[in-house]
N, C-alpha and C positions, 0 to 999 in steps of 0.2 A: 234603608239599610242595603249594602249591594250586596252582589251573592257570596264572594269571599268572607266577605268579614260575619255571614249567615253562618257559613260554613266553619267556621273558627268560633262562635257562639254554639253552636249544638255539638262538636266536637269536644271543647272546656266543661258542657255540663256533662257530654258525659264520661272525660276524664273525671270526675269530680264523683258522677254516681258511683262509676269503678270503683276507683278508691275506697268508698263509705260501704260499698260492701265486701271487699276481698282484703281490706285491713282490718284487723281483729280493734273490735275498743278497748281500752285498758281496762275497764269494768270486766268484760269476756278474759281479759287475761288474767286479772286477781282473782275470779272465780277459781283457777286453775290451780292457784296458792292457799284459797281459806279455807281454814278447819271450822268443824262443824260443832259450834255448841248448841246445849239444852239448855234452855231457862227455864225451872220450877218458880211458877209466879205463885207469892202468897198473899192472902188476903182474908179479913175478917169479913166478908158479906153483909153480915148480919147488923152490922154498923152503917150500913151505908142509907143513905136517903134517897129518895126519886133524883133528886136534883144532883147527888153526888154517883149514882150510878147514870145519866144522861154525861156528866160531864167523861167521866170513862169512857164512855163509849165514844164520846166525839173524839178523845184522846186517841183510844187507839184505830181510830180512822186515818186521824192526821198521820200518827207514826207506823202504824202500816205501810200508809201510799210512800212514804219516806224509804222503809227499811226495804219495799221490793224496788223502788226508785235504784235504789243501791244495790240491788240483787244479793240482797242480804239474808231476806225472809224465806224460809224453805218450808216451812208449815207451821200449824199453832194446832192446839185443841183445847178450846174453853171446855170445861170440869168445876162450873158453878156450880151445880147442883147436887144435892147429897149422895153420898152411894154406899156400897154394903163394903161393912167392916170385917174382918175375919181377924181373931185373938190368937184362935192355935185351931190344930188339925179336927178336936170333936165339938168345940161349939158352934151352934148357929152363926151363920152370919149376921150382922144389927146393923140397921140404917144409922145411917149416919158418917163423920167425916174424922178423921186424926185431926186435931187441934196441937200446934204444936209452939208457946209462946204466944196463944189467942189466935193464930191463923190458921188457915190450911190452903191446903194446893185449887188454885182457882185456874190455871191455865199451863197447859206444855210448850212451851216453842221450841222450834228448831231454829238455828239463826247461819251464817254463815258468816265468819269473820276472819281479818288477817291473822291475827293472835288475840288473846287475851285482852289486853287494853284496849284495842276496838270491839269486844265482844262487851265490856265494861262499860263501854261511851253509847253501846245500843243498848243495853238493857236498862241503863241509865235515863233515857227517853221514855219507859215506860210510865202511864199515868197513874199508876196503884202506886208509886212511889208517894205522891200528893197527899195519898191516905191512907200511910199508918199500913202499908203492905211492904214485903221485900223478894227479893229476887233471888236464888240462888245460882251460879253458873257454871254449866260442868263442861267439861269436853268431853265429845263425844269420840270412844277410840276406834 
């Protein structure tokens, strides 16, 4: 290679690095645009088998690495497990979970979407859909 056309090779890469850092990616610019919803995920636990809570789990592995792929995902909080219930101001609290249509709240997420219908198409992807759970979606104001 002679030394010009060196010098036109490491020039191009690093017009090229330039570029890829001081132009915004259009994912960094839709960030700028999405509103933030809440997915109340439901689920009957209680019905699940080893094999159908392994298969969840690999579910929301795959669709995780997906939803931050997309810089979608802004947090979650699994809430599997039972917790104290309060009726009114003077009885005890009681373990246990609101049932509400045989489910109850199994997970919080935060999601980040253009609007609605992409907020629909990601919750959509979740795998408690497969079995007999559903999803509720709020915007968050």
């Amino acid at each position: 290679m002679q030394p010009g056309t060196r010098l036109q090779v490491v020039l191009t890469a690093l017009l090229i690095v330039g570029l890829t850092v001081f132009i915004p990616s259009t994912s960094k610019a839709q960030q700028n645009t999405m509103k933030e919803y809440v997915l109340l995920v439901r689920l009957n636990p209680e019905k699940l088998t080893k094999q159908n809570i392994d298969s969840i789990h690999a579910g929301w592995d795959r669709v995780l690495a997906e939803w931050k792929a997309g810089h979608h995902y802004l947090t979650g909080s699994p809430v599997v497990a039972e917790g104290l219930v309060i009726q009114n101001t003077s009885a005890p609290a009681e373990k246990g979970a609101i049932y509400s249509d045989g489910l109850r709240i199994i997970s919080i997420i935060h999601l980040a979407a253009l609007n609605e219908e992409e907020a629909v198409r990601l919750a959509r992807m979740a795998p408690i859909l497969a079995f007999g759970g559903n999803i509720e979606i709020r915007t968050k104001p």
